[in-house]
C-alpha positions as CSV (number, residue, x, y, z in Angstrom):
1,X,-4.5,27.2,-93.6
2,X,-4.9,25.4,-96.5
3,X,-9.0,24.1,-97.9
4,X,-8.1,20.2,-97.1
5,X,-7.0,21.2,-93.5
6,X,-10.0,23.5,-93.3
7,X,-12.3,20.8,-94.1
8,X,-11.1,18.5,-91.9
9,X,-10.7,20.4,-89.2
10,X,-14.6,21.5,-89.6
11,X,-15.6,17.7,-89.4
12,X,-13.3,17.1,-86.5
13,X,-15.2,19.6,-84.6
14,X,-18.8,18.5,-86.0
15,X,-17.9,14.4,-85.2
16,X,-17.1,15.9,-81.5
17,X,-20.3,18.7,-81.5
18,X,-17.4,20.9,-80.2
19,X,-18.4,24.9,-80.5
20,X,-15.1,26.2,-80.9
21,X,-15.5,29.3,-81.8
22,X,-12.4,31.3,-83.1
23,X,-11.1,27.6,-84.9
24,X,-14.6,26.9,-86.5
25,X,-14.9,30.5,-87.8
26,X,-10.8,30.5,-89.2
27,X,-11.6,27.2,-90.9
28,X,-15.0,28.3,-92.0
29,X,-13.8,31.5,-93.8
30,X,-10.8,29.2,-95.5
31,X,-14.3,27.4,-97.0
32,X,-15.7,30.5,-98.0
33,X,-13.2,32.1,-99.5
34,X,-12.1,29.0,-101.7
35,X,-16.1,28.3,-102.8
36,X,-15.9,24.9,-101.6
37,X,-18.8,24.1,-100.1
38,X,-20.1,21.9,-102.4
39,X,-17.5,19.8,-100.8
40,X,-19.0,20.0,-97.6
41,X,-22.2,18.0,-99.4
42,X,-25.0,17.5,-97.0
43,X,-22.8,18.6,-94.2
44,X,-23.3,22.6,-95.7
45,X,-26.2,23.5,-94.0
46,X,-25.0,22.0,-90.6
47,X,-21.9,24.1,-91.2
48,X,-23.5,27.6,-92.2
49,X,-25.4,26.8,-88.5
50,X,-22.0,26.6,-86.8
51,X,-20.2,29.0,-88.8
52,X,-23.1,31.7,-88.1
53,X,-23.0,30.9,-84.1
54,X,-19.6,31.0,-84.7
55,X,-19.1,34.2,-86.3
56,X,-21.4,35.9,-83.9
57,X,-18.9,34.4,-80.9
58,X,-16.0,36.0,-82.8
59,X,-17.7,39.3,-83.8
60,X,-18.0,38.9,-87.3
61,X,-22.0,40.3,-87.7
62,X,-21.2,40.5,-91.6
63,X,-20.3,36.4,-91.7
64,X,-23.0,35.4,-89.5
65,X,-25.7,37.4,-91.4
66,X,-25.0,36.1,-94.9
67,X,-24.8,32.5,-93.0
68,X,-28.7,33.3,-91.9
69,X,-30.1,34.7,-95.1
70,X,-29.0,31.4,-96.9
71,X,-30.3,29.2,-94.0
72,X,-33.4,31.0,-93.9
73,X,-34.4,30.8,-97.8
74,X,-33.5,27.0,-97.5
75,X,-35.3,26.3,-94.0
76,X,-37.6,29.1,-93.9
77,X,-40.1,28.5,-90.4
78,X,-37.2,26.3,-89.0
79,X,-37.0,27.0,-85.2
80,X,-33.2,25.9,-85.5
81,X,-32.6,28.9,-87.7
82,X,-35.1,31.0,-86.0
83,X,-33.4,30.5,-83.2
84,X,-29.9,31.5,-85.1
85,X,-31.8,34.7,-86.3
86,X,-32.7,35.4,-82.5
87,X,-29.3,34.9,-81.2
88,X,-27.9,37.1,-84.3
89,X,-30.5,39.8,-83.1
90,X,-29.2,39.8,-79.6
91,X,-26.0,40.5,-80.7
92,X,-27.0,43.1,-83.3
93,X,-29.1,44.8,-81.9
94,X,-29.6,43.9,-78.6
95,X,-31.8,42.0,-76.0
96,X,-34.2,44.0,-75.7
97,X,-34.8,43.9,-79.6
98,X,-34.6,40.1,-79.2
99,X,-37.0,39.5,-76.7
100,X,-39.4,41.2,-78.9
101,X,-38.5,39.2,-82.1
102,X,-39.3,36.1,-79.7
103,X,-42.7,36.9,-78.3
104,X,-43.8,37.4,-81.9
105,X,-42.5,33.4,-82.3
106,X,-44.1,32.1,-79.4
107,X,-47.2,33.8,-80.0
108,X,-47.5,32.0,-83.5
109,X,-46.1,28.8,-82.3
110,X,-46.0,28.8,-77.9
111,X,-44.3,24.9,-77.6
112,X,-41.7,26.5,-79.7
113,X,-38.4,25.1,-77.4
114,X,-36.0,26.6,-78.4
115,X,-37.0,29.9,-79.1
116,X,-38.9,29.6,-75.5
117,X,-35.5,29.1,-73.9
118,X,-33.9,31.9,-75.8
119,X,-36.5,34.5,-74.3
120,X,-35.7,32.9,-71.1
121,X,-31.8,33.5,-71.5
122,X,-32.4,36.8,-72.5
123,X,-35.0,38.0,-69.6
124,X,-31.7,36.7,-67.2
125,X,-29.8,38.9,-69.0
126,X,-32.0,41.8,-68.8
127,X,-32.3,41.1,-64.9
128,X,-35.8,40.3,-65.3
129,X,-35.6,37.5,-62.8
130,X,-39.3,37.1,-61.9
131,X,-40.6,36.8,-65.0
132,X,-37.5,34.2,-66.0
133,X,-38.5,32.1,-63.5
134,X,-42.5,32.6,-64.3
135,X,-41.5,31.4,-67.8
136,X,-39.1,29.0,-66.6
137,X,-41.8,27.3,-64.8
138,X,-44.0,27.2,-67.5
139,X,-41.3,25.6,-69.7
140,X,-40.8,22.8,-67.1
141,X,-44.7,21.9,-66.7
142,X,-44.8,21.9,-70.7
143,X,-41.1,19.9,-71.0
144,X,-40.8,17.9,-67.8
145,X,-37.9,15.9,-68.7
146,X,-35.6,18.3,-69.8
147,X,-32.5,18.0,-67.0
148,X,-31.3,21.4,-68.3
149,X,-34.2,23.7,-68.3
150,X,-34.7,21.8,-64.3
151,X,-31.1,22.6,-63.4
152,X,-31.3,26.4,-64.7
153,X,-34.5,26.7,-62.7
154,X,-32.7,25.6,-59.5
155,X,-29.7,28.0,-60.7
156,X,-32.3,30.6,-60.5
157,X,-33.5,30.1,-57.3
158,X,-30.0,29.9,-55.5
159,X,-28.8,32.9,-57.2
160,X,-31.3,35.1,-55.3
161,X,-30.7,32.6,-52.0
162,X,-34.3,30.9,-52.3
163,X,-32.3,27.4,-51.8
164,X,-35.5,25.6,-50.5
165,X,-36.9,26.2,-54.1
166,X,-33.9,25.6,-55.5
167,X,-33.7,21.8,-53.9
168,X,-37.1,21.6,-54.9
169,X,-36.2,22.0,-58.8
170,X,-33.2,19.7,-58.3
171,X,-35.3,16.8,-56.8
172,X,-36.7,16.8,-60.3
173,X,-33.6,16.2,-61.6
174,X,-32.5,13.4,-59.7
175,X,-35.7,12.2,-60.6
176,X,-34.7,12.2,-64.5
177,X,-31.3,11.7,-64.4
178,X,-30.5,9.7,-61.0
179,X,-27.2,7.8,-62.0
180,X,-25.8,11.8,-62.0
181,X,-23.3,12.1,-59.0
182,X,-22.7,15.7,-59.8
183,X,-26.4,16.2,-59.7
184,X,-26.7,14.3,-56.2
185,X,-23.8,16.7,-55.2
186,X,-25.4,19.7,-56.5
187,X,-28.6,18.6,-54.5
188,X,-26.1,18.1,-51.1
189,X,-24.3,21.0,-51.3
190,X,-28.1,22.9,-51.6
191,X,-29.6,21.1,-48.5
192,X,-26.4,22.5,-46.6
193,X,-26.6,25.4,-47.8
194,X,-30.3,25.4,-47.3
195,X,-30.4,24.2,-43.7
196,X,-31.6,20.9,-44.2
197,X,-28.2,18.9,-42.7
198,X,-29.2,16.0,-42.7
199,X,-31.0,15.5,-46.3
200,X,-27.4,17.2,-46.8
201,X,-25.4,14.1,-45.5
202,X,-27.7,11.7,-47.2
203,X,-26.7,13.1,-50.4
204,X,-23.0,13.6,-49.6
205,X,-22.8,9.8,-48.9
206,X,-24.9,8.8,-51.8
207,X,-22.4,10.8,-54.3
208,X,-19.3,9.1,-52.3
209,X,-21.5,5.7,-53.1
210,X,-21.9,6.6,-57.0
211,X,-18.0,7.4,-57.5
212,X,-16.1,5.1,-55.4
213,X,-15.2,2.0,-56.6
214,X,-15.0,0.0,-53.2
215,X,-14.1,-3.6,-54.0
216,X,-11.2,-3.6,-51.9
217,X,-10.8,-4.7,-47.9
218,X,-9.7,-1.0,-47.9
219,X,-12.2,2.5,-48.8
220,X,-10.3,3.6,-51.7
221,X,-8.9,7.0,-51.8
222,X,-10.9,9.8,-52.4
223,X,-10.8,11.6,-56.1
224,X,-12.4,14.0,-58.0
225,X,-16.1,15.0,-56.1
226,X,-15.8,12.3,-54.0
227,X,-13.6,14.8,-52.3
228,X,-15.6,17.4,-52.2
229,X,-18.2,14.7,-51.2
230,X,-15.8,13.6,-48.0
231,X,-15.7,17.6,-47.1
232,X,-19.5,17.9,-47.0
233,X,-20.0,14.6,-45.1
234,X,-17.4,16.5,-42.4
235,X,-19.2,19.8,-42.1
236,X,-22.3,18.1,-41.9
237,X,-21.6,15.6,-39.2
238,X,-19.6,18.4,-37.1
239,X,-23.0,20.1,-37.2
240,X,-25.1,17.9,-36.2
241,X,-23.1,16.7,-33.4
242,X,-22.4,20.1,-32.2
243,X,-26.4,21.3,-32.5
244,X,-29.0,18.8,-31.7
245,X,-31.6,20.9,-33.2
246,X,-30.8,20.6,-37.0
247,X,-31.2,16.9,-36.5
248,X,-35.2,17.4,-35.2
249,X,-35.4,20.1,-37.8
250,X,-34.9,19.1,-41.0
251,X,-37.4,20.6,-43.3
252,X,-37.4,17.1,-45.7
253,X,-37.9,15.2,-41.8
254,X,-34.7,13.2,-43.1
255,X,-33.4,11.1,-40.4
256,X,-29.4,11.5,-39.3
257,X,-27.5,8.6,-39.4
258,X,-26.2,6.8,-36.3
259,X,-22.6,7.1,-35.0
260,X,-22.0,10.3,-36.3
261,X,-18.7,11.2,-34.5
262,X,-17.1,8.0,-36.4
263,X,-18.8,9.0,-39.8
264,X,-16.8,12.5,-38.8
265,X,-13.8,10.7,-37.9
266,X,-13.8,8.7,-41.3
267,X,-14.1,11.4,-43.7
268,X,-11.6,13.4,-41.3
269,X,-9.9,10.2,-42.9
270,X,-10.5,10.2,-45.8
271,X,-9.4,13.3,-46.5
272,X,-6.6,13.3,-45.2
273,X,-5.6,10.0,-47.3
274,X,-6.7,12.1,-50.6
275,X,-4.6,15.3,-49.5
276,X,-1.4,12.8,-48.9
277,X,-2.1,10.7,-52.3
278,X,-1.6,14.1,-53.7
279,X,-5.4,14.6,-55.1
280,X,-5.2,18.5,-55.8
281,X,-9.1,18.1,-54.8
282,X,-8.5,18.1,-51.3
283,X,-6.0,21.1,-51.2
284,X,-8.4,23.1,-53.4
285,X,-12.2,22.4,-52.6
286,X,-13.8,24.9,-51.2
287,X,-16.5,23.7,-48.3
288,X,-20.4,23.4,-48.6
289,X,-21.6,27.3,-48.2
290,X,-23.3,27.6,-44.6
């Protein structure tokens, strides 16, 4: 690969924030090697960034660890490198070693983010699942409106089968970011999952409300989740009509909707329509767990 291709192919990646790992490393050591970075410009520090998380990706300890000394002498205190140096330290020598490294940052500076979610990461890592959650919880009261720290938090709790916590994280999260119909399915297939049918077959219908475009005489054919969505609204209808119970039950005291066999009957439908358009959807998705 020659420098000109190398460049471009680095700001190709940057213009499309793509971490590709093994490319932006190959084109990264084309820079190095040639001692272009100058014609990088300002860009330079935002590559030695990528090039260090990608050399770590790829292995390459020695690449990444010149990357960080240059970054930190320029940016010295900067919780974007700091966080670098962490992630460098997990891979060197370990998480244990890392953790460590970011208890001493949080104790100078605890509304540190990013370092805050790095100690996070790494206590999953270490199986230390109370104490992620403990400082997951923390990190949510302190940054409310971040959707990804929410939706780890929920991942959390349905990993070790506490759904009901889990659906309780994800209500925050349709509460930030409620135009999300893979969110609203998220929340569905967790109110199945967690008992609570019919909160379940609210949110199936809402996500088959956000994706379809139903302008037609005609409900379109099902793609993508709204397939997925069709399958939920199935199970979930079957079970209330078949147990009486769940519909009395429901832990959110969500009402069922009337008519259920002919909601049933429709997405028995609809289903069927996306299986004979073709939609590899409904061949391959796999039903709410129960």
């Amino acid at each position: 690969m020659d420098l000109a291709t190398a460049i471009q192919r680095l700001a190709d990646y940057r213009t499309k924030n793509t971490r590709a790992s093994r490319q932006i490393f190959e084109s990264g050591v084309v820079v190095l090697r040639n001692d272009a970075l100058h014609k990088l410009g300002d860009d330079s520090w935002q590559f030695r960034e990528s090039l260090a998380l990608a050399a770590i990706d790829f292995g390459r300890i020695d690449v990444a660890e010149e990357c960080v000394k240059h970054l930190s002498a320029k940016f010295p205190e900067s919780p974007r490198v700091q966080c670098i140096e962490g992630i460098l330290k997990e891979a060197k020598e370990g998480p244990e070693a890392a953790l460590r490294f970011y208890q001493r940052l949080l104790e100078a500076e605890p509304s540190n983010a990013a370092i805050w979610k790095r100690q996070i990461s790494v206590l999953r890592k270490l199986g230390k699942t109370e104490n992620a959650v403990e400082e997951l919880s923390k990190f949510v009261d302190t940054f409310y409106t971040d959707v990804e720290a929410w939706l780890e938090l929920a991942d959390l709790y349905a990993a070790h089968h506490q759904y009901t916590s889990a659906l309780q994280s994800l209500s925050h999260v349709l509460l930030l970011a409620p135009q999300n119909p893979f969110y609203v399915l998220q929340a569905a297939e967790t109110a199945y999952t967690a008992q609570d049918i019919p909160l379940a077959l609210r949110f199936f219908l809402m996500t088959i409300g956000m994706v379809d475009d139903d302008d037609g005489d005609k409900p379109p054919v099902p793609t993508g989740i709204a397939v997925r969505a069709w399958y939920g609204v199935e199970l979930s209808a079957t079970r209330l009509e078949a147990d009486q119970s769940l519909a009395t039950s429901s832990p959110s005291n969500t009402p069922p909707p009337k008519h259920l066999s002919q909601l049933r009957q429709l997405a028995r439908d609809m289903i069927k329509a996306a299986a004979q358009a073709g939609q590899p959807d409904a061949e391959s998705a796999h039903h709410p767990h129960g």
